[in-house]
C-alpha positions as CSV (number, residue, x, y, z in Angstrom):
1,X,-6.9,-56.0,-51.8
2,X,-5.2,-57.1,-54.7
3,X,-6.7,-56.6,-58.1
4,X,-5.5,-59.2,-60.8
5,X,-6.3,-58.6,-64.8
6,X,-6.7,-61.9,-66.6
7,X,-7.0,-61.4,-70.8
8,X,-9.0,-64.1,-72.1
9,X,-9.7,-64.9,-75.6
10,X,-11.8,-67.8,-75.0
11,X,-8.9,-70.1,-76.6
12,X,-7.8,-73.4,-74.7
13,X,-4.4,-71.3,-73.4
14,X,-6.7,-69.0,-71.6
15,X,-9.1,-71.1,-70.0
16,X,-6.0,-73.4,-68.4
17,X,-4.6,-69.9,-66.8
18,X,-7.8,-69.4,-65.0
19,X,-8.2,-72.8,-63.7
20,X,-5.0,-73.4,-62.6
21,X,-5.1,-69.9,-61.2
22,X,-7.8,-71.2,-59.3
23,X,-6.0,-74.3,-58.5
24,X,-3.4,-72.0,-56.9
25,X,-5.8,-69.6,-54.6
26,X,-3.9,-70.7,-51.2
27,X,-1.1,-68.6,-52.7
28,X,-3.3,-65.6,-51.7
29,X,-3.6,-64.5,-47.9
30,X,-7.1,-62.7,-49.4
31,X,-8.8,-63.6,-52.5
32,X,-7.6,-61.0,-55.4
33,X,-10.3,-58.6,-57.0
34,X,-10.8,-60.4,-60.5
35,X,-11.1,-58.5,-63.9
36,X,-11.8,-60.5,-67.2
37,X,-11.0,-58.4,-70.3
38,X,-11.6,-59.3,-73.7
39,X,-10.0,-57.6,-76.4
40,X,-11.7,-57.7,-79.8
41,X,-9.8,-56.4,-83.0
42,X,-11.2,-53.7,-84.8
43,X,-13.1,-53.8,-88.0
44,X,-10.9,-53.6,-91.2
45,X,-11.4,-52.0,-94.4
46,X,-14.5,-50.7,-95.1
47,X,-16.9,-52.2,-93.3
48,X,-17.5,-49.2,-91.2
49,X,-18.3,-47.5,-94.6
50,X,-21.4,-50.2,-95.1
51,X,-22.7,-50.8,-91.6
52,X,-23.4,-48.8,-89.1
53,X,-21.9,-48.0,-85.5
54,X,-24.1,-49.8,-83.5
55,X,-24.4,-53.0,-85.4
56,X,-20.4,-53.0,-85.2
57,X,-20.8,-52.4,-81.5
58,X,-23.2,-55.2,-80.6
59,X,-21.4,-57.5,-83.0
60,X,-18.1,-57.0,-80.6
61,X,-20.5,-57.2,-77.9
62,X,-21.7,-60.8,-78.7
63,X,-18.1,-61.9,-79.7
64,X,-16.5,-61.1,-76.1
65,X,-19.3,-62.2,-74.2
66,X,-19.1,-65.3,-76.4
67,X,-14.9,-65.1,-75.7
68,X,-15.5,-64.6,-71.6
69,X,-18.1,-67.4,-71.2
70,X,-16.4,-70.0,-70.3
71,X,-13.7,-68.0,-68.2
72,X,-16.9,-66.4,-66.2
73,X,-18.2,-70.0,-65.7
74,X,-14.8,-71.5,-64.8
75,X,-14.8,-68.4,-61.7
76,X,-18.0,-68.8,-60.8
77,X,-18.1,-72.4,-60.3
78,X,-15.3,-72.1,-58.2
79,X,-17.2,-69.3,-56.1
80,X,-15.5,-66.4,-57.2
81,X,-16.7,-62.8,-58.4
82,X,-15.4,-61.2,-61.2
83,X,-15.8,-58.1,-63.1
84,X,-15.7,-58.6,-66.6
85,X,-14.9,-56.0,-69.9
86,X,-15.3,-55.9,-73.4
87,X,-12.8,-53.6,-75.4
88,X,-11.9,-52.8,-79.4
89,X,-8.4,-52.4,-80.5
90,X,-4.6,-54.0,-80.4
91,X,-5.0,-56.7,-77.8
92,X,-1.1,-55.7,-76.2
93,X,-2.3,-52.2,-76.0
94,X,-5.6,-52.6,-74.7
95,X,-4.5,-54.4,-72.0
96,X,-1.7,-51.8,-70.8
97,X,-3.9,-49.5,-71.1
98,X,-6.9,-51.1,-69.3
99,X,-4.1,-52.8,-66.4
100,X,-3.0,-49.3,-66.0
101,X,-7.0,-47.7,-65.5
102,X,-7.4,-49.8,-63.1
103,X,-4.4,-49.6,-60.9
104,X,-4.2,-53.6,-61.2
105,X,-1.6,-55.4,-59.4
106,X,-0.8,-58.4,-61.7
107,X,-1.5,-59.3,-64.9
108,X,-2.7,-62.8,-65.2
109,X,-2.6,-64.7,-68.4
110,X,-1.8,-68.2,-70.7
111,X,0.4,-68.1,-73.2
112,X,-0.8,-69.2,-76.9
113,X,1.1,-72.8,-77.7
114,X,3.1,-71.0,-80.5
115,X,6.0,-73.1,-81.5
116,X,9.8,-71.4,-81.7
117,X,9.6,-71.0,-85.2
118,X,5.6,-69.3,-85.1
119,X,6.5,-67.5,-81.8
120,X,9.4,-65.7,-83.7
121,X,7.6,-64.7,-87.2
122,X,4.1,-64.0,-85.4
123,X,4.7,-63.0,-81.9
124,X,2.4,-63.1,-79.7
125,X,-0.1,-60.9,-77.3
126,X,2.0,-62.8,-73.9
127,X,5.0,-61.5,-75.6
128,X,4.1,-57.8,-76.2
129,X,2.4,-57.9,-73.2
130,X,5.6,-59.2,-71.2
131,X,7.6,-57.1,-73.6
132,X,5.8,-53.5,-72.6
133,X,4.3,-54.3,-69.2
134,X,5.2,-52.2,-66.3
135,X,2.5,-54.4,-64.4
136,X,3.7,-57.8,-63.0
137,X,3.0,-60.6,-65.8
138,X,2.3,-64.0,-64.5
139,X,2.0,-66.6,-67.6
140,X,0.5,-69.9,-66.7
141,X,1.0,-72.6,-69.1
């Protein structure tokens, strides 16, 4: 069975890739094993100094749960199981790392609607990812 990553970030770029992945199911002989991963970025300066672990935790907790909602109900309207993750750290690295842990197949994900000029002086997490990736990317606009 094939096992397909999609990084979502709750954003409208996201949330397109996984209905238009779902659009595209008849591409797929058996439905893919479906993991959700949310990527939160670590806590800066010294916060860490002034609250504790656990309160950090359950704040990054609530964020990516609040991040993979509407993925999770986009999938499950549509019938379809998925496993979902929470993680802390550089979004491009997290999700090597976590494709990678998984042994997933294909990397499923939508592209941020950057402009040329933005795209260049920011990057972006589609880039790096496509950029570093040993896994198949599939970007869906």
């Amino acid at each position: 069975m094939l096992r397909f990553l999609f990084p979502v970030d709750g954003s409208d770029a996201s949330n397109r890739a996984i209905t238009e992945f779902i659009a595209r199911l008849d591409w797929y002989r058996h439905i893919p094993e479906i993991h959700l991963l949310n990527v939160q970025f670590p806590q800066r300066g010294n916060v860490p100094l002034f609250i504790d672990k656990e309160s950090i935790d359950r704040y990054h907790r609530e964020e990516g749960l609040k991040e993979l909602q509407a993925a999770r109900e986009l999938l499950d309207r549509a019938g379809l199981v998925c496993h979902y993750h929470i993680a802390v750290g550089n979004p491009p690295d997290v999700i090597m790392q976590y494709g990678k842990e998984i042994g997933c197949d294909q990397i499923v994900m939508g592209p941020r609607g950057l402009g040329a000029v933005k795209r260049i002086l920011l990057g972006s997490v589609a880039s790096k990812v496509i950029e570093l990736s040993t896994i198949p990317v599939l970007l869906i606009r």
